[in-house]
C-alpha positions in Angstrom: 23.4 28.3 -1.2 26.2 26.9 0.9 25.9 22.3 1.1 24.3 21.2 3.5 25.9 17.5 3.5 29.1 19.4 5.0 27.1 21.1 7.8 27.0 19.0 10.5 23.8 18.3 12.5 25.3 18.6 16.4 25.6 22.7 15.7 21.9 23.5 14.9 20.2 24.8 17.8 18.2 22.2 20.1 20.5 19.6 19.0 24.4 19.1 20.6 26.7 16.5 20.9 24.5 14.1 22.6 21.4 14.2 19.9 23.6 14.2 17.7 25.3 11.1 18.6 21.4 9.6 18.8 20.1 11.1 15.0 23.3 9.6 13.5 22.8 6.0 14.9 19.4 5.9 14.8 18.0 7.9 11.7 21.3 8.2 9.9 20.9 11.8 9.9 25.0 13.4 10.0 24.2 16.8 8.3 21.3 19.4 8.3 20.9 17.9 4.2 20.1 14.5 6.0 17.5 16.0 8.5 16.1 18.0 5.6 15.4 15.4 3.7 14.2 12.8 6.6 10.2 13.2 5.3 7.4 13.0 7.4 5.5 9.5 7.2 1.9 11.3 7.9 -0.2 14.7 8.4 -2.2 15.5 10.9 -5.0 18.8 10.1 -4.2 20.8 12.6 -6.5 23.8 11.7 -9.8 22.1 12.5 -11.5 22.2 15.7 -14.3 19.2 17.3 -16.5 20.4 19.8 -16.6 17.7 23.0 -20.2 16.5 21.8 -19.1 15.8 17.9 -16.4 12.4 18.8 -16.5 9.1 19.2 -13.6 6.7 20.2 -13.0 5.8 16.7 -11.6 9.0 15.7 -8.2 9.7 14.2 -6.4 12.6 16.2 -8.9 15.4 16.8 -8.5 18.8 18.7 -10.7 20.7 21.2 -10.8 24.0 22.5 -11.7 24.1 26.4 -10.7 24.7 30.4 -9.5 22.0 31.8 -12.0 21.7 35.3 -10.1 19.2 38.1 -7.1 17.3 38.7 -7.9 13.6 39.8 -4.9 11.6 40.5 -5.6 7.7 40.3 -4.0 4.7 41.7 -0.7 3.6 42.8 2.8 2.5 42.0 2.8 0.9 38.5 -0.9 1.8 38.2 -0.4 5.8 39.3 -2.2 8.2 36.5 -3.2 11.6 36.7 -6.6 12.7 34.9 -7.7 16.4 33.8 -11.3 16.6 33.6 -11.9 18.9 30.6 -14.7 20.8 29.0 -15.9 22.9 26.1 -19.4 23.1 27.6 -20.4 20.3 24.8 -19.1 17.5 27.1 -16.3 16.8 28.7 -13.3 14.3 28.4 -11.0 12.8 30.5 -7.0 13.6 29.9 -4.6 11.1 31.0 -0.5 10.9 31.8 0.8 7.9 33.2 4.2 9.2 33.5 5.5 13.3 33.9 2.6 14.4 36.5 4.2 16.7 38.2 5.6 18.4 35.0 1.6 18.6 34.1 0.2 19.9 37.1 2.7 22.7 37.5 2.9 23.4 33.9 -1.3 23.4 33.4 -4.1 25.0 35.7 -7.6 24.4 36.0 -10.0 27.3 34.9 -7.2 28.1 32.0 -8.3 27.7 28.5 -6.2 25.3 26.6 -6.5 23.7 22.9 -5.4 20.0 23.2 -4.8 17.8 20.7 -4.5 13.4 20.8 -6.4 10.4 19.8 -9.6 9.7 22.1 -10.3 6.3 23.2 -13.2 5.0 25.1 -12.1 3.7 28.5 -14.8 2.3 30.7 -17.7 4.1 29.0 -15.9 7.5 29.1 -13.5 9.4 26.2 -10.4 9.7 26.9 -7.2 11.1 25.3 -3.6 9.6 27.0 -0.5 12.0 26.9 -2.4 14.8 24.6 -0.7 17.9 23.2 -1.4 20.8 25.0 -0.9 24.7 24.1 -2.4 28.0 25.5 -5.5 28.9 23.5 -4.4 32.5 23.4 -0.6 31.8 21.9 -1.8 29.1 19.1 -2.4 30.6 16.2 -4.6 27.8 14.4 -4.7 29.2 10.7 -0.9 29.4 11.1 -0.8 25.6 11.9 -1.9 23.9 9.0 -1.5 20.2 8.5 1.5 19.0 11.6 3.8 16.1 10.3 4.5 13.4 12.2 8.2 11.7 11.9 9.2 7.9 12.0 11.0 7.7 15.4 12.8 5.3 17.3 12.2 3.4 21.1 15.6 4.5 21.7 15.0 8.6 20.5 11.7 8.3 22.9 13.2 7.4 25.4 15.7 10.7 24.8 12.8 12.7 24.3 13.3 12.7 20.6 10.5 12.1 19.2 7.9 13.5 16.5 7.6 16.7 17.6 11.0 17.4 18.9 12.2 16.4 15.4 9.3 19.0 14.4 11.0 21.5 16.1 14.4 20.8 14.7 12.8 20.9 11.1 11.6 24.5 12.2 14.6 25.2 13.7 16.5 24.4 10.6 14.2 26.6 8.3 15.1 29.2 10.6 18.6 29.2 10.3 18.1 29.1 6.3 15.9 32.0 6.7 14.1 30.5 3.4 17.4 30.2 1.3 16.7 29.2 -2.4 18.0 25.5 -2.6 20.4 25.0 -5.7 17.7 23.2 -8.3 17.8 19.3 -9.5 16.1 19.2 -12.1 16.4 21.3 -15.7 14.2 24.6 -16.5 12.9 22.6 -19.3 11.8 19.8 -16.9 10.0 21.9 -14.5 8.2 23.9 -16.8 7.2 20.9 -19.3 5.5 18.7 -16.2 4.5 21.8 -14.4 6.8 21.1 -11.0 6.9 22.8 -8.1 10.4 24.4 -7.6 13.0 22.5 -5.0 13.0 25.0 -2.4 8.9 25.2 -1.9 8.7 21.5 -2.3 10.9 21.1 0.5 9.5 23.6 3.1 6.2 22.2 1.7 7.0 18.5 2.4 7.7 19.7 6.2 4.8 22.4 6.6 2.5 22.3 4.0 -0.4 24.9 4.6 -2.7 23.3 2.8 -3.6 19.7 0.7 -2.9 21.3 -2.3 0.3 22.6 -1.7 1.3 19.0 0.3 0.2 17.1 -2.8 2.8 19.0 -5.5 5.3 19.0 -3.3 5.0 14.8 -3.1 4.6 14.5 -6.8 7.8 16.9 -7.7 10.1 15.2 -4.8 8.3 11.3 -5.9 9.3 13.2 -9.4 12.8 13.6 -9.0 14.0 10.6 -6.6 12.6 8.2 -9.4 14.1 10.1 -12.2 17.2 9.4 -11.5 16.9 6.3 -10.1 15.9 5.2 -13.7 18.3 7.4 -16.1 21.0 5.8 -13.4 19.6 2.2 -14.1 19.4 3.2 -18.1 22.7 4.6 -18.3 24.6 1.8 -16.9 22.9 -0.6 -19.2 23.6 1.7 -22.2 27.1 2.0 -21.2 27.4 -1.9 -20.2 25.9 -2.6 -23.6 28.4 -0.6 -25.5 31.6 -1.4 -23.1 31.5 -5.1 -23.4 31.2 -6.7 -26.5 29.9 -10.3 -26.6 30.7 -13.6 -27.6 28.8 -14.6 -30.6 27.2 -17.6 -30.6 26.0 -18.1 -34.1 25.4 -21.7 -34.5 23.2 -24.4 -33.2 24.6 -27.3 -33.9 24.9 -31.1 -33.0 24.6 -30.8 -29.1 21.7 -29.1 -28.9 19.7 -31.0 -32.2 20.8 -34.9 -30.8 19.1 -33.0 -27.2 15.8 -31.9 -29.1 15.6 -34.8 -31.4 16.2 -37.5 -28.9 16.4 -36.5 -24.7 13.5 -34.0 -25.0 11.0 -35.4 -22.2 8.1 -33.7 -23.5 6.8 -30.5 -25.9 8.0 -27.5 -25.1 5.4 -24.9 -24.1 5.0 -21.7 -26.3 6.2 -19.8 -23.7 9.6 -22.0 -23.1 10.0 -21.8 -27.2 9.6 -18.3 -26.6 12.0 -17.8 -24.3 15.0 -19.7 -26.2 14.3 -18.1 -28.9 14.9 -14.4 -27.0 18.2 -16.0 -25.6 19.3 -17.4 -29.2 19.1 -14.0 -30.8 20.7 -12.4 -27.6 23.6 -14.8 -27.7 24.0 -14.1 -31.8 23.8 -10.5 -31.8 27.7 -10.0 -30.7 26.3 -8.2 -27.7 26.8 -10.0 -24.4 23.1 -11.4 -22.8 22.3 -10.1 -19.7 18.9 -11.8 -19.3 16.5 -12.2 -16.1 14.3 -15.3 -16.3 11.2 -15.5 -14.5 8.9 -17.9 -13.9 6.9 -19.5 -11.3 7.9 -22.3 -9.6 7.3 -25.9 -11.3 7.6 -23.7 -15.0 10.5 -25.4 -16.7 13.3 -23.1 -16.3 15.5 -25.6 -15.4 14.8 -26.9 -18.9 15.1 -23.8 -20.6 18.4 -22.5 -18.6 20.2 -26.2 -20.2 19.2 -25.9 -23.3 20.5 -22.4 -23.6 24.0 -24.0 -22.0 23.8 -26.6 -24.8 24.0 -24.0 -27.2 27.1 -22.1 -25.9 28.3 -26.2 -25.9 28.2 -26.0 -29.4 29.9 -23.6 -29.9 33.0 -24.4 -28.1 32.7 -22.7 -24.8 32.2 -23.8 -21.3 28.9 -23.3 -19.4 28.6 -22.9 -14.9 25.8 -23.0 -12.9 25.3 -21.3 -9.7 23.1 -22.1 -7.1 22.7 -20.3 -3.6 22.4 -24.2 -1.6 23.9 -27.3 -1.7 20.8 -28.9 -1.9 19.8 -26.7 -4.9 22.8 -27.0 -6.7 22.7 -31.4 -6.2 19.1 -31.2 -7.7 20.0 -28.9 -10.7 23.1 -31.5 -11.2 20.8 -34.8 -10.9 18.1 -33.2 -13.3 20.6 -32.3 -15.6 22.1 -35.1 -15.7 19.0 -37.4 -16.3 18.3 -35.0 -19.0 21.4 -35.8 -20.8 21.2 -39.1 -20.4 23.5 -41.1 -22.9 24.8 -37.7 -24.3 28.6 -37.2 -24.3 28.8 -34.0 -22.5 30.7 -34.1 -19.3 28.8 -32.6 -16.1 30.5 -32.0 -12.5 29.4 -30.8 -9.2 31.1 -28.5 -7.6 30.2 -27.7 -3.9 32.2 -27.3 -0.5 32.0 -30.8 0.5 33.9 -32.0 -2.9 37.1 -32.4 -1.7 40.6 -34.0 -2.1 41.1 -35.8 -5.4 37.8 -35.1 -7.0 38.1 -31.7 -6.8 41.3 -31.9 -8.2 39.9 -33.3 -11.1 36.9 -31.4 -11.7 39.6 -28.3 -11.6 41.7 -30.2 -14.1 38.8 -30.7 -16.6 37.7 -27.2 -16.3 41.7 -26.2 -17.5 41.7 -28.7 -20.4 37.8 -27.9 -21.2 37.2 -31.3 -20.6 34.2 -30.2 -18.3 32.4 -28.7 -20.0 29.1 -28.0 -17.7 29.8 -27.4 -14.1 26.9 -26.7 -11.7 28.1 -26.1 -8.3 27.6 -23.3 -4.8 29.8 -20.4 -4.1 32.2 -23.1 -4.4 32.5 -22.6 -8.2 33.8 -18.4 -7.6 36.7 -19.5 -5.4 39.9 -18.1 -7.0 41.2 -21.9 -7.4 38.3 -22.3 -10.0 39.9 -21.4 -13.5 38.1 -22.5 -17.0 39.5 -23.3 -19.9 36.7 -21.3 -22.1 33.4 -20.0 -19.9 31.0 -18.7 -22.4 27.7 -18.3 -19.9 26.8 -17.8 -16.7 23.5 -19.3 -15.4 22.9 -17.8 -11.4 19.5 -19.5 -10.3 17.7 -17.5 -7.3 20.0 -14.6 -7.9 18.9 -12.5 -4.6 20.8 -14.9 -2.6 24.2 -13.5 -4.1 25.8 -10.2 -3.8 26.9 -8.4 -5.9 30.7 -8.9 -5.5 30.2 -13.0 -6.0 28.2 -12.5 -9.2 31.1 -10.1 -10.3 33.9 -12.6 -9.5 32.0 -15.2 -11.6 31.7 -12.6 -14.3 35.6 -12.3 -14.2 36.3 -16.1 -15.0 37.0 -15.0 -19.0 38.9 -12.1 -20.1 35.9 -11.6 -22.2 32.9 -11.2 -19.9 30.8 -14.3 -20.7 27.1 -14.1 -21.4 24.9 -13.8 -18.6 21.6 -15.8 -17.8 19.7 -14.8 -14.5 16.9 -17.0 -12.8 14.1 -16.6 -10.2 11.0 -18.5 -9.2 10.1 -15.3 -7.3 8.0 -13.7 -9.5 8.9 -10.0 -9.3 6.0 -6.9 -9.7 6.7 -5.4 -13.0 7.1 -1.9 -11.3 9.9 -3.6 -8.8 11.5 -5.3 -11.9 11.7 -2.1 -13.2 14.0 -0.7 -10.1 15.3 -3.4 -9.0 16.4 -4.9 -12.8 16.1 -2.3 -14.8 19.6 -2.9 -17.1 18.5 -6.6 -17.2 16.4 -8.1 -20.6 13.4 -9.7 -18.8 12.0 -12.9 -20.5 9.1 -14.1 -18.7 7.7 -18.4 -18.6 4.2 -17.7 -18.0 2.6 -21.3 -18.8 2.7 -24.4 -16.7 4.4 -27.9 -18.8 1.2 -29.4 -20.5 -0.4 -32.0 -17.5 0.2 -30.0 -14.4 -3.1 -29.7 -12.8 -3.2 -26.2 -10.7 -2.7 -26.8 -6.8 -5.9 -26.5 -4.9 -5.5 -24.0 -1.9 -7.7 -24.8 1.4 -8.1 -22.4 4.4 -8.4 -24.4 7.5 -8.7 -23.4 11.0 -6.6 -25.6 13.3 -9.8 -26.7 15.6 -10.7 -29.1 12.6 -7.2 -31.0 13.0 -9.6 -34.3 12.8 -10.4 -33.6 9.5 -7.1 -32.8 8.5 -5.4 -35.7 9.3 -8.4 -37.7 8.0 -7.6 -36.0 4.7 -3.8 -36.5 4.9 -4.6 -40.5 5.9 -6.6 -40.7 2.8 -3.8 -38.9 0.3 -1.1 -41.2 2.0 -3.5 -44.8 1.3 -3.4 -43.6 -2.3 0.1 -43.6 -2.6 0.9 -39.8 -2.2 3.2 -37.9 0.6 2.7 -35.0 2.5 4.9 -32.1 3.6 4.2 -30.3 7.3 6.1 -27.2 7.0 6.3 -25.0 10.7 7.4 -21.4 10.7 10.9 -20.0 11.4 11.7 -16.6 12.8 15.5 -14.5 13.0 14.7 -13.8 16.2 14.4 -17.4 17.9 15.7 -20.7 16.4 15.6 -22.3 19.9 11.9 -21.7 19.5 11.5 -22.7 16.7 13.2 -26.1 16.4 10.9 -26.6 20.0 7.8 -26.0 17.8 8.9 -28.2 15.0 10.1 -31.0 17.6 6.7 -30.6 19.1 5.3 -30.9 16.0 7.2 -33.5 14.9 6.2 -36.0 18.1 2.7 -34.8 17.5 2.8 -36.0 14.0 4.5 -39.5 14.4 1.7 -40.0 17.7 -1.1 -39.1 15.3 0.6 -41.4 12.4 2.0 -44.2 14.4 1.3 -46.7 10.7 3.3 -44.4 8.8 7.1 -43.4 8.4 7.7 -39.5 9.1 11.5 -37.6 8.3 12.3 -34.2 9.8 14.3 -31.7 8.9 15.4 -27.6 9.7 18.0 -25.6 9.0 20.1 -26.4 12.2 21.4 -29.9 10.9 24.4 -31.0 9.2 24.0 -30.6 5.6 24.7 -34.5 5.4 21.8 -35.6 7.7 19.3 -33.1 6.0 20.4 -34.9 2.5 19.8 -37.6 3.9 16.2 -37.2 5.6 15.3 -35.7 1.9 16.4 -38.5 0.0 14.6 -40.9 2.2 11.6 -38.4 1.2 12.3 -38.3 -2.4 13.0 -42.7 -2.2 9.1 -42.9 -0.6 11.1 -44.5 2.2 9.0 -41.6 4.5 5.8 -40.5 3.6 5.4 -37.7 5.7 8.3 -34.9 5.6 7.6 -32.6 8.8 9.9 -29.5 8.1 10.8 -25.8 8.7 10.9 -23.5 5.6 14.6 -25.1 4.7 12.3 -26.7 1.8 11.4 -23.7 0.1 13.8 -24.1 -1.6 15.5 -27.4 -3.5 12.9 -30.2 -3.2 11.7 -31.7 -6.3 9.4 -34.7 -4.9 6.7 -35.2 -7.9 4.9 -37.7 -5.4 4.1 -35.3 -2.9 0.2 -34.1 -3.4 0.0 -32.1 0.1 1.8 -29.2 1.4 0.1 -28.6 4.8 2.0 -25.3 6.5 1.2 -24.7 10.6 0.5 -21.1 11.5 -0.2 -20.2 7.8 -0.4 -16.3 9.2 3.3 -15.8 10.7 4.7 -16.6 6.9 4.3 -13.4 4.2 3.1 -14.1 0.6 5.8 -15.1 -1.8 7.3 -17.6 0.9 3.3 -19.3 1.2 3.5 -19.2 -2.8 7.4 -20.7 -2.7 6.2 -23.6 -0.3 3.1 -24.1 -2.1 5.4 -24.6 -5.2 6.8 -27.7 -3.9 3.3 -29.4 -4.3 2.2 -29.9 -7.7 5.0 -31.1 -9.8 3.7 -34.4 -10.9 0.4 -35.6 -12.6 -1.6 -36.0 -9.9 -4.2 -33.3 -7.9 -2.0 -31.8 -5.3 -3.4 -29.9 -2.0 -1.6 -26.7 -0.1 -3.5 -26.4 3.5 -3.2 -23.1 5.1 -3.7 -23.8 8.9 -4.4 -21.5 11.0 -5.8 -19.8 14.2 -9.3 -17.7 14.4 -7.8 -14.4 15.5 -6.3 -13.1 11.9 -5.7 -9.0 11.4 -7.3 -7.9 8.6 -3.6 -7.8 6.6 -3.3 -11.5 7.3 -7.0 -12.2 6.3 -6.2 -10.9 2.7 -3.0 -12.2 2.5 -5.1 -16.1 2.8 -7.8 -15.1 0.9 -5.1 -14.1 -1.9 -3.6 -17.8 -1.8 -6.9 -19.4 -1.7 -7.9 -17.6 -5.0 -5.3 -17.8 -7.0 -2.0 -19.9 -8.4 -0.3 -16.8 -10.4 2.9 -16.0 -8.8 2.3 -11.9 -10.4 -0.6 -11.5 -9.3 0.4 -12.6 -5.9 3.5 -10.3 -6.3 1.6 -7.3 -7.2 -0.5 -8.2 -4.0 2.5 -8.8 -1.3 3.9 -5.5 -2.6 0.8 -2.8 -1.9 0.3 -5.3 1.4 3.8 -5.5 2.7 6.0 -2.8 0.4 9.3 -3.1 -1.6 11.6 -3.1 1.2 9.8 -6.2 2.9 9.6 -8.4 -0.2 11.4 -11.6 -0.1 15.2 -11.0 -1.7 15.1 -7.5 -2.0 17.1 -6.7 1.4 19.6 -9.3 0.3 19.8 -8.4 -3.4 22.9 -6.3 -2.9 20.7 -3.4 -4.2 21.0 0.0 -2.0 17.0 0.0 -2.1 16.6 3.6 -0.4 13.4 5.4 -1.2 13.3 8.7 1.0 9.7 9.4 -0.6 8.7 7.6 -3.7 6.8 4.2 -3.4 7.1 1.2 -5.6 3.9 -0.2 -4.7 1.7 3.0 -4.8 3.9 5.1 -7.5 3.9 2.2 -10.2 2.2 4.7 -12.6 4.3 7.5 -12.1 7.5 5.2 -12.5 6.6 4.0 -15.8 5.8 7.7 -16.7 9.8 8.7 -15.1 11.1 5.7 -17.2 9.8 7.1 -20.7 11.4 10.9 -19.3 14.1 9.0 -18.7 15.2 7.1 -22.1 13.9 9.9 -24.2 16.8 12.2 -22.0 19.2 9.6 -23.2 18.3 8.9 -26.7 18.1 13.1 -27.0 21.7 13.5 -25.2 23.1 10.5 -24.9 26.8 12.2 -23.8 25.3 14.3 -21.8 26.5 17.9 -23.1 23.7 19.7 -24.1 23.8 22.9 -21.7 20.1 22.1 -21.0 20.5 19.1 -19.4 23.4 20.4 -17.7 21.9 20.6 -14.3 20.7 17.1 -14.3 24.0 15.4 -15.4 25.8 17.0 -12.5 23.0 15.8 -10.0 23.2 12.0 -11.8 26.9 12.5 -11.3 26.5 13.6 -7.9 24.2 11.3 -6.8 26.2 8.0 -8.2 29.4 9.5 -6.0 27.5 9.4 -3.1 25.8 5.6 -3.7 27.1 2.6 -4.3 26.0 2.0 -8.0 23.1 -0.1 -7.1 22.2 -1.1 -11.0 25.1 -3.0 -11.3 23.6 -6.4 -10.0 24.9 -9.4 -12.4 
């Protein structure tokens, strides 16, 4: 059949130049192949009737068959509405319009009979259903109707009257004009026929207008099917190609650097899992392919650990090691810790961030030339064209969602050949989502806390008991400790924000007037907030009254408390992140979750989830089925093109791992891609990776 990607969506009827101009702007939706494949979010059974005396106001949308009996119209100006009074002989129910009434009273009369469709409320002891669908009993052929999708709209399509069922009509519209065309497959004979799919063209008409359940429910699975098919073979592809394009530099020795750093600066034991993961880099590093690793682990772990002694072997032998860090703050911490961890070692360490200017930066350049520096740990700083090394033989990217993908890349092109890449997060990432979103990266995983580290207790708190909280807080800071007071940040209103915290902040030193309090948020200079957090990190302060700026880059082992302010306007991996800066030294440390009695049930589960446990997965796997992929912390900056039309992360985990197996066994059976067979799905990979940025690429 003829594309559909060159058909454009102003020439099918009931659109124009003006919808047109809306659909592009707000769904993205330029061709009748974009509107075909803009899914429907829900289904509504349209084929079931209620009689009058059968609802209730708790209802989802339910439809009646009746006459409507009077008009009433109600108040005035703002407060005008217009009520049908309507009956089945069951009972009767009030219909509402607050805006339109004169369309309704000439386009409806009483005595007609009328099916009507809506969501019925209870309104002053009375049902009620507000701006309900409404079609002549005698044209609506109810069998015919089956189960009505509903569409993800827009304020701004509303307001053009476009909205679900005027996108309905232009779905209808559409499968009109293709007079039920058979759509050019995706997918191989072989593939259909093995996992029993429903063909393309009934999956899509199905996905729009399923008749029944059934039918609905195998047009998911074969769409769900496809999208994460190739998202997968295009994720395992790349890697196999990466893998066989670059060849890596072979680190086969471990030698003086790295023994004098194990013999002598080791602080303490390594946990199994930190042996673990050395040893997974070690072989990667030897094997004469080049490492492209992804290092998880929750936050206090020992990754910082684990990331330098992997740098000390690539010391060894001969090659240069950078460290990149997404803050300056971050990157002056990694450099300190390192530092004190190679205390009276002869390896040279520099910092490289935008504030190192003038003669020191011309030095640290220098060194990097004559491979006199031989670790540098530094901010975007260290990918500026200006930066050249003498021999860089890995890459170490802490927090890697904070960098796109062209910054990674120009780090990546600092040796002519591609230097061994190590990638870190203290996000813990959903195996499914790791899958997706790092499926050509090696995952090593720290899953064991360094021996000592007593798990942080988590306390729910509603803020009517502030007494006892600052009791508590009193008592922590008598016994030497400090405490943290983190208040919430939103896009939408710094102004507000830095009020709340400056609120907070005068609150604090009022209620604390025997005690020294720093404050800090994200509008200062990055020399005063060093400042306020080395005061912190000196015990000069004792109480550190913040916005979420500390998420990220604070290594205070003293401080026992985290206490965070409106505990339900924050999502789950940024409570865990904050609660993460608690906890680092030997002592029992507190997080305090403070917040209002009115929670939504979401909110309730997302505190009950902190309060029960410390494991950064398991409160992954929860913020994804609450909050979905495209919400989790890092995904929307990860540089990945994260678009899902139908599949779902959170809810298709199993079917993704089942895709994934398809997947490899496609490219350990063809792995040119010329067997005639598989023909039709190489052309739609190909296709597919001309029309998208190639969103595995992402180190």
């Amino acid at each position: 059949m003829p594309d559909l990607s060159t058909r454009d969506i102003k020439f099918l009827q009931g659109v124009g130049p003006q919808r047109a101009s809306i659909l592009n702007k707000e769904l993205n939706v330029y061709s009748l192949h974009d509107l075909l494949y803009y899914f429907p979010y829900k289904y509504v059974d349209r084929s079931r009737l209620y009689y009058i005396h059968e609802i209730d106001g708790n209802m989802p949308y339910i439809q009646l068959r009746g006459r409507i009996l009077t008009f009433e119209a109600l108040g005035e100006g703002r407060q005008r509405r217009l009520v049908a009074h309507f009956s089945d002989g069951t009972g009767v129910v009030d219909l509402v319009w607050f805006q339109g009434l004169k369309y309704v009273t000439g386009k409806y009369k009483a005595g007609e009979e009328y099916v009507v469709f809506g969501k019925p409320t209870v309104f002053n002891g009375r049902i009620n259903i507000a701006h309900p669908d409404i079609d002549s009993a005698e044209e609506l052929k109810l069998s015919a109707m089956g189960l009505q999708p509903y569409y993800n709209t827009t304020e701004k399509m509303k307001r053009a009257n476009l909205n679900s069922h005027a996108l309905e009509r232009l779905m209808k519209n559409l499968f009109h004009a293709l007079q039920r065309e058979v759509f050019d497959e995706t997918l191989s004979p072989t593939l259909i026929e093995t996992y029993h799919l429903m063909s393309l063209t009934d999956a899509l008409y199905n996905i729009h207008f399923p008749q029944t359940p059934e039918l609905l429910r195998r047009a998911q699975y074969r769409l769900k099917f496809e999208e994460l098919l190739y998202v997968q073979l295009n994720i395992l592809r790349y890697a196999r190609e990466r893998r066989n394009k670059f060849r890596g530099l072979v680190f086969d020795r471990v030698g003086e650097i790295f023994n004098t750093f194990y013999a002598r600066n080791l602080p303490f034991e390594l946990t199994g899992a930190q042996k673990r993961v050395i040893k997974e880099m070690r072989r990667d590093m030897g094997s004469g392919r080049q490492m492209n690793r992804l290092l998880q682990g929750d936050v206090g772990s020992g990754k910082t650990l684990v990331a330098l002694m992997t740098m000390l072997i690539a010391l060894d032998n001969g090659y240069q090691t950078c460290m990149m860090a997404p803050t300056e703050i971050l990157a002056a911490q990694h450099f300190e810790t390192v530092r004190r961890f190679l205390e009276g070692m002869d390896v040279r360490v520099e910092l490289l961030t935008g504030n190192v200017k003038g003669k020191k930066r011309e030095a640290i350049l220098r060194g990097l030339l004559t491979g006199d520096v031989q670790i540098l740990i530094g901010t975007h700083a260290v990918i500026e064209d200006t930066v050249s090394f003498s021999s860089l033989g890995l890459v170490v990217i802490d927090e890697q969602h904070r960098f796109g993908v062209a910054q990674r890349a120009k780090l990546w092109a600092k040796n002519t050949c591609p230097p061994h890449v190590l990638v870190m997060t203290a996000t813990p990432i959903p195996r499914t989502l790791a899958m997706t979103l790092y499926g050509d990266l090696d995952v090593s995983v720290i899953d064991e806390l360094p021996p000592g580290r007593k798990p942080v207790k988590t306390i729910h708190q509603f803020d009517n008991r502030r007494p006892v909280l600052y009791g508590f807080i009193r008592q922590q800071i008598q016994a030497g400790r400090q405490v943290y007071i983190v208040y919430p940040l939103i896009k939408e209103s710094e102004k507000m924000d830095i009020k709340n915290l400056e609120e907070g902040y005068m609150h604090i030193t009022e209620a604390f007037p025997e005690y020294k309090v720093s404050k800090v948020h994200g509008q200062m200079k990055p020399a005063e907030k060093d400042e306020e957090m080395q005061r912190f990190l000196r015990n000069e302060t004792q109480i550190m009254v913040a916005t979420t700026v500390i998420e990220v880059g604070v290594n205070v082992p003293n401080a026992s408390v985290m206490v965070i302010e409106n505990a339900e306007r924050f999502g789950l991996s940024q409570l865990h992140q904050l609660r993460g800066r608690v906890g680092r030294g030997a002592d029992q440390s507190y997080c305090i979750l403070v917040t209002g009695y009115k929670l939504t049930e979401e909110t309730r589960k997302r505190i009950e989830i902190m309060v029960q446990t410390n494991d950064g997965f398991e409160i992954a796997e929860a913020d994804l089925k609450l909050r979905g992929p495209g919400d989790l912390e890092g995904t929307q900056q990860s540089g990945v093109a994260f678009d899902l039309k139908i599949a779902d992360i959170a809810r298709d985990g199993q079917l993704l791992q089942f895709v994934r197996g398809i997947a490899e066994r496609l490219l350990d059976e063809d792995p040119e891609g010329v067997r005639p067979e598989n023909a039709v799905v190489w052309r739609q990979l190909k296709e597919l990776r001309r029309k998208n940025v190639n969103w595995a690429v992402i180190s």
